[in-house]
C-alpha positions as CSV (number, residue, x, y, z in Angstrom):
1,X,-7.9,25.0,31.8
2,X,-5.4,22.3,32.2
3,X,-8.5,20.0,32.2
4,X,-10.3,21.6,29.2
5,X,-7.2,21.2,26.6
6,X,-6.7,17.4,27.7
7,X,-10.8,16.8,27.0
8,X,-10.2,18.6,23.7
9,X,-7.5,16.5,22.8
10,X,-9.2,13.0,23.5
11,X,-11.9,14.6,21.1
12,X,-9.8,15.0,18.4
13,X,-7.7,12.0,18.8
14,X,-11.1,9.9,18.9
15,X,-12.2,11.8,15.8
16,X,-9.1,10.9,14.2
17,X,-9.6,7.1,14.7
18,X,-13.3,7.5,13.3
19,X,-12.1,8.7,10.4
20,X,-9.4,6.3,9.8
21,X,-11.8,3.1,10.4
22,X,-14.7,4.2,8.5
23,X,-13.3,6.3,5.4
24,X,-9.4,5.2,5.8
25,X,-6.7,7.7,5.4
26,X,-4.5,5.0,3.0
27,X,-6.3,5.3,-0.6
28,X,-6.3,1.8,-2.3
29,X,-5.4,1.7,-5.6
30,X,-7.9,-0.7,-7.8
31,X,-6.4,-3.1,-10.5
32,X,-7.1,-1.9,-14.0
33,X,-6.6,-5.1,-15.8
34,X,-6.2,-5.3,-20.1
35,X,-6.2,-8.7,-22.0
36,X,-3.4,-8.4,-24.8
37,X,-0.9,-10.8,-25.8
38,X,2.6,-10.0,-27.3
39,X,5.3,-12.9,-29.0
40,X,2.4,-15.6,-27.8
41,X,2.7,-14.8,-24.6
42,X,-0.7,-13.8,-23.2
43,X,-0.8,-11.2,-20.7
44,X,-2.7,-8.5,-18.7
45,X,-1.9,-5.1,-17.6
46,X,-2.0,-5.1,-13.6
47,X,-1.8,-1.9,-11.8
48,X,0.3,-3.2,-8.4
49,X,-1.6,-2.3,-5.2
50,X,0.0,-2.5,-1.7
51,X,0.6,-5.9,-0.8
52,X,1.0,-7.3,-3.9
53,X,3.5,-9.6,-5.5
54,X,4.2,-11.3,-8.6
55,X,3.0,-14.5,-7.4
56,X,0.0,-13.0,-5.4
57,X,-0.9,-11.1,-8.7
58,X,-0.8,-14.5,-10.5
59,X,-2.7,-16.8,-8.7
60,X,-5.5,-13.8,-7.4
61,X,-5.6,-13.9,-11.5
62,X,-6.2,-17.5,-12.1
63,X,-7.8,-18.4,-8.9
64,X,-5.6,-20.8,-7.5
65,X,-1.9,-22.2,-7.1
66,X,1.1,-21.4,-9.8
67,X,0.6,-23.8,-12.8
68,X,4.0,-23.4,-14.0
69,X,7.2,-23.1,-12.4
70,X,8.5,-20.2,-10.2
71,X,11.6,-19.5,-12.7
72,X,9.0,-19.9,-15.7
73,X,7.3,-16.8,-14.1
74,X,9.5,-15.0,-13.2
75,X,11.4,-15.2,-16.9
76,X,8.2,-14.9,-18.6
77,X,7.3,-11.7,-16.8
78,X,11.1,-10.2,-17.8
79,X,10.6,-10.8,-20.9
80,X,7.1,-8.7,-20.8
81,X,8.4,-5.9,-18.7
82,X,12.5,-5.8,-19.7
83,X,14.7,-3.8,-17.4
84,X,12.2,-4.9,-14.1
85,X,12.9,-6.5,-11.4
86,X,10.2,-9.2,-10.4
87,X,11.0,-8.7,-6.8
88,X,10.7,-5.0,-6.8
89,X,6.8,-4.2,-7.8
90,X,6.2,-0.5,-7.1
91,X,2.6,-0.1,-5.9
92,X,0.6,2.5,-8.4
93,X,2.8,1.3,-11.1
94,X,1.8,-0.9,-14.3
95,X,2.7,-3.8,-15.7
96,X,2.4,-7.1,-17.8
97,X,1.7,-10.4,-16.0
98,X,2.0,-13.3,-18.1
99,X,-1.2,-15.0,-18.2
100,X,-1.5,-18.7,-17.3
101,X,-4.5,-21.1,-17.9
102,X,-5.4,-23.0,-14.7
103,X,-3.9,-27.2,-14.8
């Protein structure tokens, strides 16, 4: 008997790990992106997904390293999103990321 709820076990923990490398049990939340621009500031509407930060936001948007400074960004994208912390991104959330034209 002993023998028989072991086996069952190892069946269900290997079905577990199936399921979590081929379907994933962490849903990833996809970037909904809008082009607006507000006080000539040109920005887009980012939903953050896990992992992301302002500057990995930034340059997965332009492709490439930060064209402008990292004080530059981080004021730009206060004045876009006031009462935010740029070092505090919730995942799921929205918000607007200054957009910068690659130098």
């Amino acid at each position: 008997m002993k023998n028989m709820f072991i086996f069952l076990i190892f069946i269900a923990i290997c079905a577990i790990a199936y399921h979590d490398l081929t379907d994933g049990t962490i849903h990833m939340i996809r970037s909904q992106t809008t082009d607006k621009q507000t006080n000539d500031l040109p920005y887009r509407e980012v939903t953050v997904q896990r992992g992301d930060t302002l500057l990995s936001i930034i340059e997965r948007e332009i492709n490439g390293q930060l064209p402008v400074p990292i004080d530059k960004l981080i004021a730009d994208f206060q004045a876009l999103n006031p009462h935010v912390n740029a070092h505090s991104l919730q995942i799921g959330k929205t918000y607007r990321i200054p957009q910068y034209k690659r130098k």
